[in-house]
C-alpha positions as YAML, in Angstrom:
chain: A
units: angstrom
residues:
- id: 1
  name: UNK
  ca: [-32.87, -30.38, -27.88]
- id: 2
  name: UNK
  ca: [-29.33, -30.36, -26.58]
- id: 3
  name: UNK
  ca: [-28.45, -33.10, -24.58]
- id: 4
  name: UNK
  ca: [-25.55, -31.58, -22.97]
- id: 5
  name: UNK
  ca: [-27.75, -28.51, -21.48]
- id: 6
  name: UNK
  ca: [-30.27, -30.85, -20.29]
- id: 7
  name: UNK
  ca: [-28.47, -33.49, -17.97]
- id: 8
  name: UNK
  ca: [-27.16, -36.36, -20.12]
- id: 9
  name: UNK
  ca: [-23.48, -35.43, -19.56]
- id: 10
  name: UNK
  ca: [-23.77, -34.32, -16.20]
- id: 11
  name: UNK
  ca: [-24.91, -37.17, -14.67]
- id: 12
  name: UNK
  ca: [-21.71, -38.82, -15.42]
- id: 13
  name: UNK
  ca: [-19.46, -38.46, -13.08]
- id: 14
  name: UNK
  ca: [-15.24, -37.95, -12.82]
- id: 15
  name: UNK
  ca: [-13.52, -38.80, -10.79]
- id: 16
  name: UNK
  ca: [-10.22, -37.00, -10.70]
- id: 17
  name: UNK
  ca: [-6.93, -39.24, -11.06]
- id: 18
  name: UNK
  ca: [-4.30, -38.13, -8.68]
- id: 19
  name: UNK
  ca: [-2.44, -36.96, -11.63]
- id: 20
  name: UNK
  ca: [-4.74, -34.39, -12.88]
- id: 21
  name: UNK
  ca: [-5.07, -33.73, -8.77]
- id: 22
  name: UNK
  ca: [-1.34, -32.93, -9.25]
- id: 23
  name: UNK
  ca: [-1.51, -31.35, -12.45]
- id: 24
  name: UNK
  ca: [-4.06, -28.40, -10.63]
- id: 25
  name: UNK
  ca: [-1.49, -28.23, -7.57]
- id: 26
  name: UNK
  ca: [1.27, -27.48, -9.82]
- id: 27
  name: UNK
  ca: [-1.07, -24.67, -11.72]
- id: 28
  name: UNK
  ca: [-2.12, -23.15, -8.57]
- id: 29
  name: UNK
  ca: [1.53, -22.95, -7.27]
- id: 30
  name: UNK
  ca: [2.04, -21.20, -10.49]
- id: 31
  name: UNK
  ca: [-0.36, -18.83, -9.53]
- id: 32
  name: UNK
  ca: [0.31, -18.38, -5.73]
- id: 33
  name: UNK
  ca: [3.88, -17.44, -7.02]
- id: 34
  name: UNK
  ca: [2.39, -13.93, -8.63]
- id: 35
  name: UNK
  ca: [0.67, -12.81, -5.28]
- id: 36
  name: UNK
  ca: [2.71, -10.53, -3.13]
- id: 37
  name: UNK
  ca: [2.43, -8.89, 0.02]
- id: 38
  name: UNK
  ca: [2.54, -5.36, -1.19]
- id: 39
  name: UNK
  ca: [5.39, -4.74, 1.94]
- id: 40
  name: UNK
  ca: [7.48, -7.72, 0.65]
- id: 41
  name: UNK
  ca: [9.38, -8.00, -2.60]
- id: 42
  name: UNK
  ca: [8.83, -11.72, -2.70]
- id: 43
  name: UNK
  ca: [5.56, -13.81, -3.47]
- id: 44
  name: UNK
  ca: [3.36, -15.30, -0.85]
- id: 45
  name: UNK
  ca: [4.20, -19.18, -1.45]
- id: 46
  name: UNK
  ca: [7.92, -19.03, -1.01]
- id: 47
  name: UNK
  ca: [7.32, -16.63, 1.90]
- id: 48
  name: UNK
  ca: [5.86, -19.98, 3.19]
- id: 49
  name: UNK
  ca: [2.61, -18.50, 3.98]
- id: 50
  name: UNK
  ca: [0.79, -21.28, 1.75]
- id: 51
  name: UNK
  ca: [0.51, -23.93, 4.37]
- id: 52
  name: UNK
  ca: [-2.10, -26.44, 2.41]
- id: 53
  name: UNK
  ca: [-3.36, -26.84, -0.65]
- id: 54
  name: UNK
  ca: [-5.98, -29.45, -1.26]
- id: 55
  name: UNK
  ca: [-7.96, -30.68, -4.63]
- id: 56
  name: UNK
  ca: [-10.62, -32.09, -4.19]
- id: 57
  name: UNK
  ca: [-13.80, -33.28, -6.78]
- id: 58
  name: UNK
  ca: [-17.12, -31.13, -6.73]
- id: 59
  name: UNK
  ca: [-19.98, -33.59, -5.56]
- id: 60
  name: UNK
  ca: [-22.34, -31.31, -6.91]
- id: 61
  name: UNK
  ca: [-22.34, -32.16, -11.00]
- id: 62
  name: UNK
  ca: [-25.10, -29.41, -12.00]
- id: 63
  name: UNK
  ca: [-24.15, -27.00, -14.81]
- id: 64
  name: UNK
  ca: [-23.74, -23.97, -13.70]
- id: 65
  name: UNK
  ca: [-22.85, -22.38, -16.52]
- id: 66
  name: UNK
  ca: [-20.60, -25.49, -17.47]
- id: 67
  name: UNK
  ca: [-20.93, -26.72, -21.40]
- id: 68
  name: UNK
  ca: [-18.83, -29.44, -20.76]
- id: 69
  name: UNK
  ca: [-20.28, -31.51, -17.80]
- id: 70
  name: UNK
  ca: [-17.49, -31.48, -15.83]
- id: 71
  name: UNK
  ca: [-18.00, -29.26, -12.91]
- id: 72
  name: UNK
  ca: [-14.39, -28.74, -11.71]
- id: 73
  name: UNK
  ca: [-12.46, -29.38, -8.63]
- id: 74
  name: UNK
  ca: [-12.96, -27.23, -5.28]
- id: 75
  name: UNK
  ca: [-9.83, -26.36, -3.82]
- id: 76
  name: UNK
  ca: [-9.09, -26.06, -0.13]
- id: 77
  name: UNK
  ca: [-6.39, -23.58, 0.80]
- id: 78
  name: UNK
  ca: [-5.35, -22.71, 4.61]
- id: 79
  name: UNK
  ca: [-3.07, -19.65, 4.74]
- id: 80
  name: UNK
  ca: [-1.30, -17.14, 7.24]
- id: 81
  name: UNK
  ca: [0.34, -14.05, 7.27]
- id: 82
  name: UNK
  ca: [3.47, -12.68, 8.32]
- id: 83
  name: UNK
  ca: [2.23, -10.67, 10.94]
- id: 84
  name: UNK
  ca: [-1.53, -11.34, 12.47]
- id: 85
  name: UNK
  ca: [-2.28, -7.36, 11.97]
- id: 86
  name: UNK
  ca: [-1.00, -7.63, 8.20]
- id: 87
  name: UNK
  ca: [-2.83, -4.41, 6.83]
- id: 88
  name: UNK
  ca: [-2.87, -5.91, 3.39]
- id: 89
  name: UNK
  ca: [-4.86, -8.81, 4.74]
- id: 90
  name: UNK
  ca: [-8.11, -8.57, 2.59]
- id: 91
  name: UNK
  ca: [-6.58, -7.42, -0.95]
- id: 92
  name: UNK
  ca: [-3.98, -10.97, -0.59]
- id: 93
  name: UNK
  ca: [-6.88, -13.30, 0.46]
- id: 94
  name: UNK
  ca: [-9.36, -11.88, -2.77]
- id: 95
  name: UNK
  ca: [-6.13, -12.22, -4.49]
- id: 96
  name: UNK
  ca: [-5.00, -15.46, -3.49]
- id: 97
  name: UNK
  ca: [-9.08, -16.82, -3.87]
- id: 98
  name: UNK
  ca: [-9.38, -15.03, -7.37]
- id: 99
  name: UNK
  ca: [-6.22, -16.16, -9.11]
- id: 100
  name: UNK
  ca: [-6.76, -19.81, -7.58]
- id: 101
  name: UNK
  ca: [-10.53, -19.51, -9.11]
- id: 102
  name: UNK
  ca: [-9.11, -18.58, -12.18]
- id: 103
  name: UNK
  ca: [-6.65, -22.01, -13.05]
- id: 104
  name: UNK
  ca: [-8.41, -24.34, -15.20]
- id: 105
  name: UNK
  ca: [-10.16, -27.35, -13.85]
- id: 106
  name: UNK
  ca: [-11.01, -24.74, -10.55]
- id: 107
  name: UNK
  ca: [-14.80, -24.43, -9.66]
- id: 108
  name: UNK
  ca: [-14.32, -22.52, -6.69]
- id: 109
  name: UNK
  ca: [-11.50, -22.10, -3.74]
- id: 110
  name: UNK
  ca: [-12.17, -21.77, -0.43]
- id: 111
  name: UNK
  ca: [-9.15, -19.61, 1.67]
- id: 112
  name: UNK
  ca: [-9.26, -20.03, 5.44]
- id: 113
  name: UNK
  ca: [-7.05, -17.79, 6.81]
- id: 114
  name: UNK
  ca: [-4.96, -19.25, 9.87]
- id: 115
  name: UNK
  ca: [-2.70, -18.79, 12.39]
- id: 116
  name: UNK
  ca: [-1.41, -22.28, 13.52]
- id: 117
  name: UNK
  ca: [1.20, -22.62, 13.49]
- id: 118
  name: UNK
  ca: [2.43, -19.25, 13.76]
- id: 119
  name: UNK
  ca: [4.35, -18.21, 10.80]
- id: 120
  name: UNK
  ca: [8.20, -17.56, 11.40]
- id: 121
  name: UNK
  ca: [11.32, -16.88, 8.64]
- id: 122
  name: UNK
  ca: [12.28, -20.92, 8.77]
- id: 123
  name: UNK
  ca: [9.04, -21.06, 6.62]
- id: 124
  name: UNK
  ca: [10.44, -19.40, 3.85]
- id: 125
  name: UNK
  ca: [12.09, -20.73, 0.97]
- id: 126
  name: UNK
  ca: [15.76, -20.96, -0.14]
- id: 127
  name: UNK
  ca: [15.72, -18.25, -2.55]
- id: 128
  name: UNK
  ca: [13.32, -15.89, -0.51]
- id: 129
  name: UNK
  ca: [15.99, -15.99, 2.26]
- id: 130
  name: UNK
  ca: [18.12, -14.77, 0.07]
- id: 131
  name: UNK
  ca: [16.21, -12.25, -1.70]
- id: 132
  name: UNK
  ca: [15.48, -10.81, 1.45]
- id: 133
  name: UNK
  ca: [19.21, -10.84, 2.67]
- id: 134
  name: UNK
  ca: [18.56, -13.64, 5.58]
- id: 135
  name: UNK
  ca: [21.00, -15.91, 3.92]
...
């Protein structure tokens, strides 16, 4: 019998360091950087719309599918939009939730879409203003 597939490593549990919590930040702000609002030439995070991102460890150490026994970190994301009525609202969240699901050490992301505080152009970064001829 394999040990691994039946519970030895997974009772063992990891703790993430606060560097490997900032190693997945820095990943998923890699990622965040290729989602776009299809009506904006410039990504979502230095649009400012990213307004938390939090790493967390997974409680829950059963495989699911997991060879290695460590069952990842859940990430907590909060989010806006440039406009409340943004018509491109449900392809950026799958996108946002899909690519963020995708970055190694990432069990699962959970997106909560909000509105406070309200988004405005201060938000954005240095080089978006300028991209977008603000600057």
């Amino acid at each position: 019998m394999n040990s691994a597939l039946h519970g030895d490593n997974y009772t063992k549990k990891h703790t993430m360091t606060q560097e490997e919590k900032t190693l997945i930040e820095e990943r998923i702000v890699d990622v965040l950087k290729t989602v776009y609002d299809p009506e904006i030439p410039v990504n979502i995070y230095d649009l400012g719309m990213i307004y938390k991102i939090d790493v967390h460890d997974d409680d829950d150490n059963s495989p699911r599918g997991r060879h290695t026994g460590d069952a990842g970190s859940i990430v907590e994301l909060d989010m806006t939009f440039t406009a409340p009525n943004c018509p491109a609202a449900d392809f950026i969240l799958e996108d946002v939730r899909t690519k963020v699901e995708s970055v190694e050490g990432v069990k699962s992301a959970n997106v909560n879409l909000v509105f406070e505080p309200a988004w405005d152009q201060s938000m954005m970064s240095e080089e978006a203003r300028v991209e977008l001829g603000f600057d």
